[in-house]
C-alpha positions in Angstrom: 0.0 0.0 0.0 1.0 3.2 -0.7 1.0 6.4 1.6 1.0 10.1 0.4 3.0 12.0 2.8 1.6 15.3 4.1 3.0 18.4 3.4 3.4 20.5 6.4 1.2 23.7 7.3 2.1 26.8 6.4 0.6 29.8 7.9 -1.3 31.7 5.1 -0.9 35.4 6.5 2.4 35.3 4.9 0.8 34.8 0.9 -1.9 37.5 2.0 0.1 39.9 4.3 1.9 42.0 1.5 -1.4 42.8 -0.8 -3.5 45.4 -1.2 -6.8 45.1 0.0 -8.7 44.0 -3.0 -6.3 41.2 -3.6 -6.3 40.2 -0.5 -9.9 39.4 -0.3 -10.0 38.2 -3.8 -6.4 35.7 -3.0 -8.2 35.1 0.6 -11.4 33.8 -1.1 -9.6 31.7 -3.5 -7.5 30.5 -0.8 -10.6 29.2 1.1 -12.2 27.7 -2.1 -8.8 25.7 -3.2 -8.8 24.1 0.9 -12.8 23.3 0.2 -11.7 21.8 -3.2 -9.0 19.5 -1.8 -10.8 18.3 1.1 -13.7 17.2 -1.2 -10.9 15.7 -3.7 -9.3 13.9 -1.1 -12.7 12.3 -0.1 -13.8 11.7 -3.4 -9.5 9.6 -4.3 -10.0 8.2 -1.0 -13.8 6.7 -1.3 -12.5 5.4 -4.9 -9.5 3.6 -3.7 -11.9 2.3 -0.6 -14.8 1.3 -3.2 -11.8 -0.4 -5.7 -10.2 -2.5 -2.7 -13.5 -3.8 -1.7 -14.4 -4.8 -5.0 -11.2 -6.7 -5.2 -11.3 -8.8 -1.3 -15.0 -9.4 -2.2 -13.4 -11.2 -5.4 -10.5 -12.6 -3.7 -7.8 -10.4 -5.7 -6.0 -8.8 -2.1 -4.1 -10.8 0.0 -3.7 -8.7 2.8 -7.2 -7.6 4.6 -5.8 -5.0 6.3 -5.5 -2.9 2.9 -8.9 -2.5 3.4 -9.4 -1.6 6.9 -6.7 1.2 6.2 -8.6 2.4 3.2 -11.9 2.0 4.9 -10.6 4.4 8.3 -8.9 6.5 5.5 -11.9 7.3 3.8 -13.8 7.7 7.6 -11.5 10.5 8.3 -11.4 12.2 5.5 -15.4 12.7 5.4 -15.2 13.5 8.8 -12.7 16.4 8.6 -14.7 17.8 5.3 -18.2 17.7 7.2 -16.2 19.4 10.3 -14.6 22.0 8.3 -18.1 22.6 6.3 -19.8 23.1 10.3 -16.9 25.2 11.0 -17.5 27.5 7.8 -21.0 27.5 8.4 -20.8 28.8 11.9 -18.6 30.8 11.1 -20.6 32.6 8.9 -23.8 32.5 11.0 -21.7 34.7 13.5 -20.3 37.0 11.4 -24.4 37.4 10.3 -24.8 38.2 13.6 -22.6 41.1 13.9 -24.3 44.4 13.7 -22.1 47.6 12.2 
C-alpha cells in the first residue's frame, strides 16, 4: 500500500500579508475555495481507492485484509474532517451574520 506524505502547514498570512486590500480578499477567497476543493478531492480519491479494494477482497484479488481496513478508516476520516470544516465554515458565517455595524 502506498501512503502520500503530508505536506506540512504553512501559515497563510504570509501569501496575503503584503497585498492590497482588494487582492487580498480576492487571493483570501480563492485561498478558502482551493482548501474546500482538496478536502472534497481527497474524499472523493479516497472513497475510490476504498470502493476499488473492496471490489477486489470481495473477489479474492488482495491478499492482505488490512488494505482494506486502512482504506476503509482513511476514507472515515477524510469525510469526517470535510463535514467538520463545512460546520466550522457554516458557523462561522452565521456569527459574522450576527454582527451588527
Amino acid at each position: 500500500m502506498e501512503f502520500t506524505p503530508m505536506r506540512p502547514i504553512q501559515p497563510l498570512w504570509e501569501s496575503i500579508s503584503a497585498q492590497p486590500a482588494e487582492r487580498t480578499w480576492q487571493s483570501g477567497s480563492a485561498l478558502f475555495a482551493s482548501v474546500f476543493q482538496s478536502a472534497i478531492d481527497n474524499v472523493r480519491e479516497t472513497n475510490k481507492v476504498k470502493t476499488d479494494l473492496e471490489y477486489r477482497l470481495a473477489t479474492g484479488q488482495i491478499d492482505n485484509p488490512t488494505e482494506v481496513t486502512l482504506a476503509i478508516t482513511k476514507a472515515g476520516a477524510a469525510s469526517d474532517l470535510l463535514v467538520e470544516m463545512r460546520n466550522k465554515a457554516v458557523e462561522t458565517y452565521n456569527e459574522l451574520m450576527r454582527i451588527s455595524m
